[in-house]
N, C-alpha and C positions, 0 to 999 in steps of 0.2 A: 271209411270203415272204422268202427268203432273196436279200441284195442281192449285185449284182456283185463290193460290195469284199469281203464276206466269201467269196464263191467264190473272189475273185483273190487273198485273203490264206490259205484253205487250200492252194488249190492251191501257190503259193509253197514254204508251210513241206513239202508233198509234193515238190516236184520239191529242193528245197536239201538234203532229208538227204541226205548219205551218211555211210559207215560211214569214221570221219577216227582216222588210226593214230599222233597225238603231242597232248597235250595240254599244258598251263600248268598249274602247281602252284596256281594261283588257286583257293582254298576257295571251293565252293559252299553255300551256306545252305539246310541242314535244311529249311527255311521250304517251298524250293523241292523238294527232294526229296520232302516229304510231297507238296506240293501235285500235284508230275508221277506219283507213284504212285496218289492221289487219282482223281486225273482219268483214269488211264488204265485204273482198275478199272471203266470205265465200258463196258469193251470186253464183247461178247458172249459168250453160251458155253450152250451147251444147257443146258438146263432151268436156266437162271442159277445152275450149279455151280460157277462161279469158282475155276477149277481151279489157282492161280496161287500162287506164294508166295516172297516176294522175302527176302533179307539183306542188306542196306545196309553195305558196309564205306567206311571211313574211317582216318585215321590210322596207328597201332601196327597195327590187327588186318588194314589192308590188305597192308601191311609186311609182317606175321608168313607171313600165307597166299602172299605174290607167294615170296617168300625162299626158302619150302619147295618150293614146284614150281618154282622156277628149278632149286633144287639138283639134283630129280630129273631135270630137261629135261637139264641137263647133265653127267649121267651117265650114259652109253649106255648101260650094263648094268645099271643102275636104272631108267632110263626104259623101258628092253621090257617091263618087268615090268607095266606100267600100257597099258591098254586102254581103247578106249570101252566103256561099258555099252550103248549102242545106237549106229545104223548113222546119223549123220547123211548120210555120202555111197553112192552106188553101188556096191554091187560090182564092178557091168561097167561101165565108164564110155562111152558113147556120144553121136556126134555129133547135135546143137549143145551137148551139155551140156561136153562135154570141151574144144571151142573154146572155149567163154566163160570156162572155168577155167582153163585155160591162159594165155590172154591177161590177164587181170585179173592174175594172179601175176606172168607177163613185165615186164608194162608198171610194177606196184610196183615188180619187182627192176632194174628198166631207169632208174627216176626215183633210187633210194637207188645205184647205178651198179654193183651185184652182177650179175656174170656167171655165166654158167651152171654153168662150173666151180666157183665161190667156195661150196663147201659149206659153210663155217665162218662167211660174213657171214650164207646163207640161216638157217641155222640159229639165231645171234644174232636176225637180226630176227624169227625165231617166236617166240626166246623173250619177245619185248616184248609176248605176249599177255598172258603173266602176269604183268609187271608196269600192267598194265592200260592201256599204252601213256603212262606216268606220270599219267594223271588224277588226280582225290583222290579217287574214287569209284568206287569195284567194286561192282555189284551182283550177285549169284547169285541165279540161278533153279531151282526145285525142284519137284516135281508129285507127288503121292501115287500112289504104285506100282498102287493098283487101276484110275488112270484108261487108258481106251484112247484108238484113235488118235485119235477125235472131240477129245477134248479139249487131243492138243497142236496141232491148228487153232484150237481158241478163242486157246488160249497165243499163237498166233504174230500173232492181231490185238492182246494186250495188250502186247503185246513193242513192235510195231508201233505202238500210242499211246503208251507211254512217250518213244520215239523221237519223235515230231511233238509230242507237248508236252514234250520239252526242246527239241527246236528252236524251238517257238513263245518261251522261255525266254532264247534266246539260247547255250544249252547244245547241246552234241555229243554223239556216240553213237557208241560201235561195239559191236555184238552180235556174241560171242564165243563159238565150236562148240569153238574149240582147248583150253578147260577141260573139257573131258568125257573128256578121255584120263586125265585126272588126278584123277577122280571120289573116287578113295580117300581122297586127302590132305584133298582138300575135306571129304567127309565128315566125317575124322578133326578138323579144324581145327577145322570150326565146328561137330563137336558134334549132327551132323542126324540128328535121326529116322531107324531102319530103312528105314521105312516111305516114306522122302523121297528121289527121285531126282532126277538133278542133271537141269538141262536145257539150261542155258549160260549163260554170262557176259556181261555188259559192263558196258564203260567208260563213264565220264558225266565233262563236264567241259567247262570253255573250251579249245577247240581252237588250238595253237598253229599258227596259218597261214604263220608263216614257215618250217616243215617244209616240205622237198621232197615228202615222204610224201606229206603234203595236197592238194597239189596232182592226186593221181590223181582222174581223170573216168572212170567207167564206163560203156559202153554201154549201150543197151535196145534189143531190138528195135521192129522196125515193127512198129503194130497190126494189117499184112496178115499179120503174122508168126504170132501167135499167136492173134487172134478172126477167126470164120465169123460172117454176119448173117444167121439164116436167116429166111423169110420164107412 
């Protein structure tokens, strides 16, 4: 039987992630890296197909890959040229989904003190997706082209323990859709299999808490919000 402290220390490391946008240059050890990838392949997936397959960047190859999609972010007439390969958002964007995006965006641009006109600060602060918001550690995500949707569900519970065992770790996380625009480069850099489609990025690291950034607290709805108990 599973005792209170360990439901009140899961629970914890669930409610303390968020997705934190400045990190510390602090190297994290390999050690730990194996271990959070370890543990978090332990996440489910139909017919235990373990559809998942990560690149761990570090150092120079961090470097090389953040450098190249800065360049193109900040070339307007290079950057249109790059597209997502799939649809992570709506086409038509509809209410409650469109409040809650909105406001998460506002309330960031509102704490770093970008106004709504300041297109050249907004656009800076995207591009710190690709410097992986300086963490030491970028990891990409990749899925073999024949899996369907069933399996970027499994994907999104390993994504998901990656996340809660680096927090268990004392490590941060932000999982990152903004590297799928730039799919080509990726490929190109690291070299990936035809066959191998991007899924998305993040960042791993000690998060620097004296960021204003950090400081963002996101809402959740009420449980009357989103579950019925039927009976």
């Amino acid at each position: 039987m599973i005792s209170n402290l360990v439901q009140e220390t899961v629970d914890q490391v669930i409610r303390s992630r968020r997705s934190l946008r400045a990190f510390l240059n602090t190297p994290v050890a390999v050690e730990d890296i194996r271990a959070i990838l370890d543990v978090a392949a332990r996440a489910p997936s139909g017919t235990n197909t373990q559809p998942w397959k990560v690149y761990v960047l570090t150092g120079d190859r961090l470097q090389q890959l953040s450098s190249k999609i800065l360049a193109a972010h900040n070339n307007p007439e290079i950057a249109k040229l790059h597209t997502e390969e799939y649809r992570y958002y709506p086409v038509e964007w509809r209410s409650p989904y469109i409040d809650r995006r909105r406001k998460v965006g506002w309330d960031l641009y509102a704490l770093l003190g970008l106004a709504r006109e300041n297109k050249e600060g907004m656009h800076a602060q995207h591009g710190r997706n690709y410097c992986f918001f300086d963490a030491p550690v970028g990891l990409i995500f990749t899925i073999d082209r024949v899996m369907e949707q069933g399996s970027w569900l499994d994907y999104g519970m390993f994504l998901q323990n990656i996340m809660l065992a680096a927090k268990a770790r004392g490590l941060d996380t932000c999982p990152q859709a903004a590297f799928t625009q730039y799919h080509k480069i990726i490929q190109e850099e690291l070299a990936l299999p035809e066959q191998e489609m991007l899924v998305c990025g993040m960042s791993l690291g000690f998060a620097d808490m004296h960021k204003i950034e950090n400081s963002l607290q996101t809402e959740r709805a009420r449980l009357e919000d989103f579950v019925q108990f039927l009976e």
